[in-house]
C-alpha positions as CSV (number, residue, x, y, z in Angstrom):
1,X,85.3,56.4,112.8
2,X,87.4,56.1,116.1
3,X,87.0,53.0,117.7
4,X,87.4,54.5,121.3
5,X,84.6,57.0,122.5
6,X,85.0,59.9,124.5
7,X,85.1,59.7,128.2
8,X,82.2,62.3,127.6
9,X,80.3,60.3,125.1
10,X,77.6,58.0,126.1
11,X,76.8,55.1,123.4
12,X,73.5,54.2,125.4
13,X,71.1,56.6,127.0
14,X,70.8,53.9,129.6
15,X,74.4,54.3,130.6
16,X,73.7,58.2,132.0
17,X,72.9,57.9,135.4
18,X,69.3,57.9,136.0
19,X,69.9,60.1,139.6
20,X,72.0,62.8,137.5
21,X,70.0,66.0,137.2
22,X,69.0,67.7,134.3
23,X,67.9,71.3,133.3
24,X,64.3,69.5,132.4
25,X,64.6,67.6,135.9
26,X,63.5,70.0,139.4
27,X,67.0,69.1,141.5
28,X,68.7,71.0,138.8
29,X,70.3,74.6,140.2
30,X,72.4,76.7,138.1
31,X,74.1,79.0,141.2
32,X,77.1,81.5,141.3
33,X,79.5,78.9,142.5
34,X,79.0,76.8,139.0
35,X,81.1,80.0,137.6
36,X,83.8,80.3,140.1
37,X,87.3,79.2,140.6
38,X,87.8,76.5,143.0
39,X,89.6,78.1,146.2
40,X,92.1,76.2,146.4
41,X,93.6,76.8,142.8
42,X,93.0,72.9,141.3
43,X,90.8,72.7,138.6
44,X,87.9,70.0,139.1
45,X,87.7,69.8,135.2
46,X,90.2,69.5,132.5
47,X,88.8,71.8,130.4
48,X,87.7,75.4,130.4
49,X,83.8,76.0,131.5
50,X,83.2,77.9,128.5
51,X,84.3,77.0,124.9
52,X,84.6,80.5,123.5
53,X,86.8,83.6,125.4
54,X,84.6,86.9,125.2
55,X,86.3,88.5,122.9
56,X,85.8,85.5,120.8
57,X,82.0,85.8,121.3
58,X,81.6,88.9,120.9
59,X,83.0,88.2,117.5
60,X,80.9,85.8,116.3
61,X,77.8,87.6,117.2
62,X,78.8,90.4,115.5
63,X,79.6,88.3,112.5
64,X,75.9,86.6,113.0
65,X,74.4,89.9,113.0
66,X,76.2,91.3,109.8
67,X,75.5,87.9,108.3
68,X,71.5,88.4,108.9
69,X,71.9,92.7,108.2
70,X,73.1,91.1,104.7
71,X,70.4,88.6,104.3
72,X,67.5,91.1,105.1
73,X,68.1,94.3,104.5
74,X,64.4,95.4,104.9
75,X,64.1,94.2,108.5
76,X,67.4,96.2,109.3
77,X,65.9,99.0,107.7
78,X,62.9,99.1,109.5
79,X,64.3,98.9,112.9
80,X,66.4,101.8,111.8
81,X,63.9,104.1,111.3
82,X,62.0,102.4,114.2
83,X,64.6,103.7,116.2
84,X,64.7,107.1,114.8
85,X,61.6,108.0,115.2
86,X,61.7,106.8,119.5
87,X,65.1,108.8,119.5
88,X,63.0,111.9,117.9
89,X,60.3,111.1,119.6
90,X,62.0,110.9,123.2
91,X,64.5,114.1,122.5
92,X,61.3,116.1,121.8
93,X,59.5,115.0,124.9
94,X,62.8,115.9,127.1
């Protein structure tokens, strides 16, 4: 074990600061700007916003989603013919 937290890490839920908003708390607004660049060009956090590129998650959801076509094959099934039968069903009706 490290003997030196993370400047992210709080050892005590006391030490968070009780005005700090949270997504259970009503001050909390998730708006386009949260997203976005800073204009002039200086990052306001070390790290990137989001841990994983696209293409990157985009891969593991694919992986997810083979992982649970594998586990149940019968639910995958079933939406395969669900979905035949609306694709019949809507090519016959236009």
């Amino acid at each position: 074990m490290c003997s030196q937290a993370s400047p992210g890490y709080y050892t005590y839920s006391s030490e968070i600061l009780p005005a700090t908003p949270t997504p259970h708390s009503s001050d909390y607004v998730v708006d386009e700007s949260d997203y976005l660049t800073p204009a002039n060009g200086t990052p306001e956090h070390l790290g990137p916003k989001f841990s994983n590129s696209y293409i990157g998650e985009t891969w593991i959801l694919m992986r997810r989603n083979f992982i649970n076509i594998r586990r149940t094959p019968e639910l995958f099934l079933s939406r395969l013919m669900v979905l035949t039968f609306m694709g019949i069903m809507m090519a016959t009706m236009f």
